[in-house]
C-alpha positions as CSV (number, residue, x, y, z in Angstrom):
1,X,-1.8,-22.5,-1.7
2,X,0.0,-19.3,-1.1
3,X,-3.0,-16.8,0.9
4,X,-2.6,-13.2,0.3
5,X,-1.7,-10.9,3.3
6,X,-4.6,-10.0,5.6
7,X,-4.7,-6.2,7.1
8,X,-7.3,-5.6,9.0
9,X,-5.3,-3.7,11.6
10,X,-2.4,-2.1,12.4
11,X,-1.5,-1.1,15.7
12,X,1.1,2.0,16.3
13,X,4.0,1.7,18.9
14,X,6.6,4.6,18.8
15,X,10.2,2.9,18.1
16,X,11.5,4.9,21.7
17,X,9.5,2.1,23.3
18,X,11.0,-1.5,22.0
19,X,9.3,-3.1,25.0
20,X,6.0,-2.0,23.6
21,X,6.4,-4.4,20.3
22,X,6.1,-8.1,21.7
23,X,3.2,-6.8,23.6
24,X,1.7,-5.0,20.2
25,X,2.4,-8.3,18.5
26,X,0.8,-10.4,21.3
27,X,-2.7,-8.2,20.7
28,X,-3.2,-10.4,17.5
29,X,-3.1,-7.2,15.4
30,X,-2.1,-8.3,11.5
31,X,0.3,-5.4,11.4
32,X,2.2,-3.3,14.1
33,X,3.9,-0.2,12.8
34,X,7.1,1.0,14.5
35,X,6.6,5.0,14.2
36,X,9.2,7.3,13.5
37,X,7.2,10.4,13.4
38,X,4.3,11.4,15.1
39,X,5.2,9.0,17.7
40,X,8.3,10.9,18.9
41,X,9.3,14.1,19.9
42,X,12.0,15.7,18.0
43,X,14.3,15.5,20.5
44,X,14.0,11.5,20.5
45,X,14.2,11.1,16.9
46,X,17.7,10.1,16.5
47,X,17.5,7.3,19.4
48,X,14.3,5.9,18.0
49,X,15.8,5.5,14.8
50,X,18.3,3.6,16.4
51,X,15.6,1.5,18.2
52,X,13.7,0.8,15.3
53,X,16.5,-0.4,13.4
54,X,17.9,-2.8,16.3
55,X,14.5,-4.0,16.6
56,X,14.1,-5.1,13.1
57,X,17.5,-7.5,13.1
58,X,15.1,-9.9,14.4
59,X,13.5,-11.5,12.1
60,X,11.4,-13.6,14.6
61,X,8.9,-11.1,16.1
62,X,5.9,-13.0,14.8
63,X,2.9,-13.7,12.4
64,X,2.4,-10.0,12.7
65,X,3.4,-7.6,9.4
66,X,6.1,-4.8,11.4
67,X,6.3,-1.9,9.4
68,X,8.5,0.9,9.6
69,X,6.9,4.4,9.5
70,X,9.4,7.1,8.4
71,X,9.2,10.6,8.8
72,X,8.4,12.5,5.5
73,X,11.1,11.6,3.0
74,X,12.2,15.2,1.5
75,X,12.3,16.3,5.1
76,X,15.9,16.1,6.7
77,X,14.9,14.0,9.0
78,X,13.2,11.4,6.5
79,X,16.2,11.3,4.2
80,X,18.5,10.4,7.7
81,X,15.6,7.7,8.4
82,X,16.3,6.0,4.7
83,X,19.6,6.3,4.9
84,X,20.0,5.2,8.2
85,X,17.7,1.9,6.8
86,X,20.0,1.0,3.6
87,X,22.8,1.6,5.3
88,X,21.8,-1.1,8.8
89,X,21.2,-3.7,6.3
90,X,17.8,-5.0,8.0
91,X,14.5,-4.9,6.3
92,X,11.1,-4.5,7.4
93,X,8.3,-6.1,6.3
94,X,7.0,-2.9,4.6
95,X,7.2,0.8,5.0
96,X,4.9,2.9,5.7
97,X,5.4,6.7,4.0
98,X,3.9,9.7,5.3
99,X,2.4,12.9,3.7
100,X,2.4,12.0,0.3
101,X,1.2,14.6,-2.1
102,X,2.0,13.1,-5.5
103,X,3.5,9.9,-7.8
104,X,6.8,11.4,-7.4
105,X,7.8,10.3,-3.8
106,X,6.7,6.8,-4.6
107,X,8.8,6.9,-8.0
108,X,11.8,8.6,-5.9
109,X,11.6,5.7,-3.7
110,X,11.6,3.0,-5.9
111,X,15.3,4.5,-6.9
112,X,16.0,4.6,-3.6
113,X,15.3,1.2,-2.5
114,X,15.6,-0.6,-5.8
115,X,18.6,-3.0,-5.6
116,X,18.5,-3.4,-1.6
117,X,15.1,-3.3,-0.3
118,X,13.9,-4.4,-4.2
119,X,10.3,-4.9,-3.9
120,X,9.5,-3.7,-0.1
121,X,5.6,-2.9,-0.1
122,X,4.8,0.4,0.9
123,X,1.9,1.7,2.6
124,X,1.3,5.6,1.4
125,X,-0.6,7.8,3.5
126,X,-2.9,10.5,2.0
127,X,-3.1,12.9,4.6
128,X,-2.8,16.3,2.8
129,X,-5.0,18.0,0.3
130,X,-2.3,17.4,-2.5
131,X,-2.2,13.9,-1.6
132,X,-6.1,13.4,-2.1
133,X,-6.1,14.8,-5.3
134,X,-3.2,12.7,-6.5
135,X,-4.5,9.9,-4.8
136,X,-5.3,7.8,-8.2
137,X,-1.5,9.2,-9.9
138,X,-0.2,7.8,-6.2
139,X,-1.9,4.6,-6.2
140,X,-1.1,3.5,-9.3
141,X,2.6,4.7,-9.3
142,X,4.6,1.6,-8.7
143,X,3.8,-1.9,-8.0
144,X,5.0,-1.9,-5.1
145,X,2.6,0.2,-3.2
146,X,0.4,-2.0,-1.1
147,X,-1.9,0.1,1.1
148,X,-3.1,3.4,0.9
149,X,-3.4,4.5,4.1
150,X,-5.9,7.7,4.7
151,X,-4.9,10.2,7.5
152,X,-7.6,12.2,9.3
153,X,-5.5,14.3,11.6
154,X,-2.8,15.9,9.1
155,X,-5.4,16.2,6.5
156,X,-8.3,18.0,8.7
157,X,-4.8,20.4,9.9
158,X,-4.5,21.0,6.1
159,X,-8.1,21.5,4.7
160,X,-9.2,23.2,8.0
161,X,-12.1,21.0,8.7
162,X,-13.1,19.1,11.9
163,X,-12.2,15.4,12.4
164,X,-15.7,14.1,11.6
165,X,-17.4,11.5,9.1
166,X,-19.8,14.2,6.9
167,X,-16.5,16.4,6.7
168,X,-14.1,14.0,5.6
169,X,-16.5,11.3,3.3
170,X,-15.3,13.0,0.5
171,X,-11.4,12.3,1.0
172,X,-12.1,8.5,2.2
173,X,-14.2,7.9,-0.7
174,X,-11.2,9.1,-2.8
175,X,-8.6,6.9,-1.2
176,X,-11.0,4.0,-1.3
177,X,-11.7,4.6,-5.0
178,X,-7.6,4.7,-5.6
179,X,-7.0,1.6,-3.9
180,X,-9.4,-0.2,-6.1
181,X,-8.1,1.3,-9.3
182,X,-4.9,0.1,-7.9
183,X,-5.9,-3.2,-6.4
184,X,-4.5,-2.8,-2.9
185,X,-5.9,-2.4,0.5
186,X,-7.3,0.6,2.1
187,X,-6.5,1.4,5.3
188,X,-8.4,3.9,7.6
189,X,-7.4,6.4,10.0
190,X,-7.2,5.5,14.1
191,X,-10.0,6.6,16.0
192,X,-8.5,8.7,18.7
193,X,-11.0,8.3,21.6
194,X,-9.7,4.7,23.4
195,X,-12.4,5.3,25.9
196,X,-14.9,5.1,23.4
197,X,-14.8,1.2,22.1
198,X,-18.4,1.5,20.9
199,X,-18.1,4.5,19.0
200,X,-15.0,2.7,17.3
201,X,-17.2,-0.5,16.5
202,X,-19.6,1.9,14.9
203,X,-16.8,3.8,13.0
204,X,-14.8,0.6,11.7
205,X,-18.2,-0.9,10.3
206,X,-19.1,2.7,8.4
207,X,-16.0,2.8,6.5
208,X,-15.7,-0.7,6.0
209,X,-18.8,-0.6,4.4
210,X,-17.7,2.6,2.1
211,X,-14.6,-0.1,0.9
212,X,-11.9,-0.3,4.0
213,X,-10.2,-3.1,4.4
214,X,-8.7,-2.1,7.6
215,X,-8.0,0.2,10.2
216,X,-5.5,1.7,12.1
217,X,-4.9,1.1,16.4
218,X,-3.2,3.6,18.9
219,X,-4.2,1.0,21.4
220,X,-3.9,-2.6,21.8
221,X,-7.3,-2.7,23.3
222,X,-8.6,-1.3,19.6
223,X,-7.4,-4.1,17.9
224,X,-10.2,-6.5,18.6
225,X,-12.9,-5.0,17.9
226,X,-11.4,-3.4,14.4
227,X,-10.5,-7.3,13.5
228,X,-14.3,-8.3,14.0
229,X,-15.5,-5.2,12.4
230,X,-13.3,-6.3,9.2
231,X,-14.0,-10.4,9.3
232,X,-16.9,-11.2,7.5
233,X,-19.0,-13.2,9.9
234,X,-20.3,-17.5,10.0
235,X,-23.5,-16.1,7.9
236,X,-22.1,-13.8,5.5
237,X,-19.6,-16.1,4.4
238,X,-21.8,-19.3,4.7
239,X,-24.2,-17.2,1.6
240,X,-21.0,-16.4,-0.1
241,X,-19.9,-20.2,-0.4
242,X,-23.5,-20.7,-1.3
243,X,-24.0,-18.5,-4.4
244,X,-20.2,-19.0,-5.6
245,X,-21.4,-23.0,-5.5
246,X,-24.3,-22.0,-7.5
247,X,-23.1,-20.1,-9.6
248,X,-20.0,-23.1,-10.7
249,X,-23.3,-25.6,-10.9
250,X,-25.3,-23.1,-13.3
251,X,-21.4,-22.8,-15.2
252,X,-22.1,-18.8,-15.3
253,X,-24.9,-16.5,-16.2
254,X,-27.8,-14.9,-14.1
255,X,-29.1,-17.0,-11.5
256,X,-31.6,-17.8,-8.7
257,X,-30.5,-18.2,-5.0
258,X,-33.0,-18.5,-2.1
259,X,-34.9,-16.6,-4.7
260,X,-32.9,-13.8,-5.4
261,X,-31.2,-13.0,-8.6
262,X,-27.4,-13.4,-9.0
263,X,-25.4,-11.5,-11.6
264,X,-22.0,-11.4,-11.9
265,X,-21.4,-8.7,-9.8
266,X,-22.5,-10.2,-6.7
267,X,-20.8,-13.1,-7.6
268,X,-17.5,-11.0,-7.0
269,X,-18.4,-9.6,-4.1
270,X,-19.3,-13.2,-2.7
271,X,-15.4,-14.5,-3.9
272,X,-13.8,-11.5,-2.2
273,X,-15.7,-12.6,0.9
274,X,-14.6,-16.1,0.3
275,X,-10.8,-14.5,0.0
276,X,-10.6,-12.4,3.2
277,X,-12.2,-15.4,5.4
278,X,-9.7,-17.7,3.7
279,X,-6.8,-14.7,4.5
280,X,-8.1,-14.6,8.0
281,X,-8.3,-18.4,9.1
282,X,-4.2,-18.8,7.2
283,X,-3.4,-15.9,9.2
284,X,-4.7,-18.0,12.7
C-alpha cells in the first residue's frame, strides 16, 4: 500500500555549498531544500544554479524529498533559474516557489513545466501581503501544488510588523485554512534562533496545533526536535486506533469510548492521526 509523503521538516542548504546536502540528508529531515535565493548572495547566484543543477543528476541522494527553491519567477533571475532547469534535463523532487502573491504564478507555471517537468509538486510560499490574501485563489490553483509554505521574514518586511506569534496568527491561520481547502500540507516558517532549541520545541508544538504539518530547519540540529513536535506520540495514536476500532464495531454513528462521546468529527481527526503515524514509520 502506497503511503503518502510525510513533511514534517525541511531543512535549508544554500546550492553554493553541495557538501552541505549528504550531511542535510543524513539529519533524517523528510525534505532538504537546495536554495537559490535567500541563501546566496547575488554575486553567487549564477554558480549556485550550476551547483544545484549538478547536484540533482543524481538521483540517489536518499529517502529525503530535495527540493529546488527558485528565486521569484518574474524576476530575471527566477526566469534564468527555470530555464536553466528545463533546459539541464534533471528534475527535482518538487520546487519550491517564492513570493507568491496570486493564482497567476502557479497557472504560469504549470505552462511552463507542463510537458517536461509534468506534474512536479510545488511548494508555494506566502510571504507577502498579496500572497495572504490570495492564499485560498493560490492553493487551489492547480493540482499540483503540494505545500503552502508560510514565510515570516519577507512577510513581517512587507506588513511592517515584528516576527512574533500575536502579530503574525492572523496570516498563519490564513495559510492553514488554504491548505485545508486545498488538501495539502502546511508548512511553517524556520525559527531563526538555533541557540534557542526549547523556544523551537515550544514554537513547532503552537503552530502544529493551529493545523501545521511541518516546519521549516536552517539547522540540522532543528530537525529533531521539529520531527517529534509533528509525530503524534505511542498514546495519542494508541486512542486513535482505539476509537477508529470502535467506531468500525458500532458500523457508524455517535459513540462511547472510555466514556466519552465520539462523533464523526473526532473520528477524522483520529484517522488522520492513524495516517501521519503510518506516513512516518514507511518513511523509517
Amino acid at each position: 500500500m502506497a503511503h503518502a509523503r510525510v513533511r514534517r521538516s525541511i531543512l535549508f542548504v544554500p546550492a553554493v555549498r553541495p557538501d552541505r546536502l549528504p550531511k542535510a540528508v543524513a539529519t533524517g529531515a523528510d525534505a532538504v531544500c537546495l536554495d537559490l535565493e535567500d541563501g546566496v548572495s547575488f554575486a553567487q547566484k549564477d554558480e549556485a544554479r550550476a551547483q544545484a543543477l549538478e547536484l540533482l543528476k543524481d538521483p540517489n541522494a536518499g529517502r529525503a524529498e530535495v527540493v529546488l527553491r527558485v528565486n521569484e519567477p518574474a524576476s530575471d533571475l527566477g526566469a534564468r533559474d527555470l530555464a536553466g532547469l528545463l533546459e539541464s534535463g534533471v528534475r527535482p523532487d518538487a520546487l519550491m516557489v517564492p513570493k507568491i502573491s496570486g493564482p497567476e504564478t502557479i497557472q504560469t507555471l504549470d505552462r511552463q513545466l507542463a510537458g517536461r517537468l509534468g506534474d512536479l509538486p510545488l511548494y508555494a510560499q506566502i510571504e507577502t501581503a498579496a500572497g495572504v490574501a490570495s492564499a485560498d485563489a493560490i492553493a487551489t490553483a492547480s493540482p499540483n501544488v503540494a505545500v503552502m509554505f508560510f514565510g515570516a521574514v519577507d512577510l513581517s518586511a512587507d506588513l511592517g510588523c515584528v516576527i512574533e506569534w500575536d502579530a503574525l496568527l492572523y496570516a498563519r491561520s490564513r495559510v492553514v485554512t488554504a491548505a485545508a481547502l486545498a488538501g495539502v500540507d502546511a508548512m511553517d516558517t524556520p525559527f531563526l534562533d538555533v541557540k534557542a532549541p526549547d523556544a523551537l520545541t515550544d514554537e513547532s508544538r503552537a503552530v502544529r496545533r493551529l493545523g501545521f504539518t511541518g516546519k521549516a530547519a536552517i539547522h540540522p540540529t532543528q530537525v529533531a526536535p521539529i520531527q517529534s513536535a509533528f509525530s503524534p506520540d505511542p498514546d495519542t495514536v494508541a486512542w486513535a486506533r482505539k476509537v477508529v476500532a470502535a467506531y468500525q464495531e458500532n458500523q457508524g454513528g455517535v459513540l462511547l469510548v472510555d466514556g466519552k462521546l465520539v462523533e464523526r468529527p473526532v473520528i477524522a481527526a483520529a484517522e488522520r492521526i492513524l495516517a501521519i503515524a503510518d506516513a512516518v514509520t514507511a518513511s523509517t
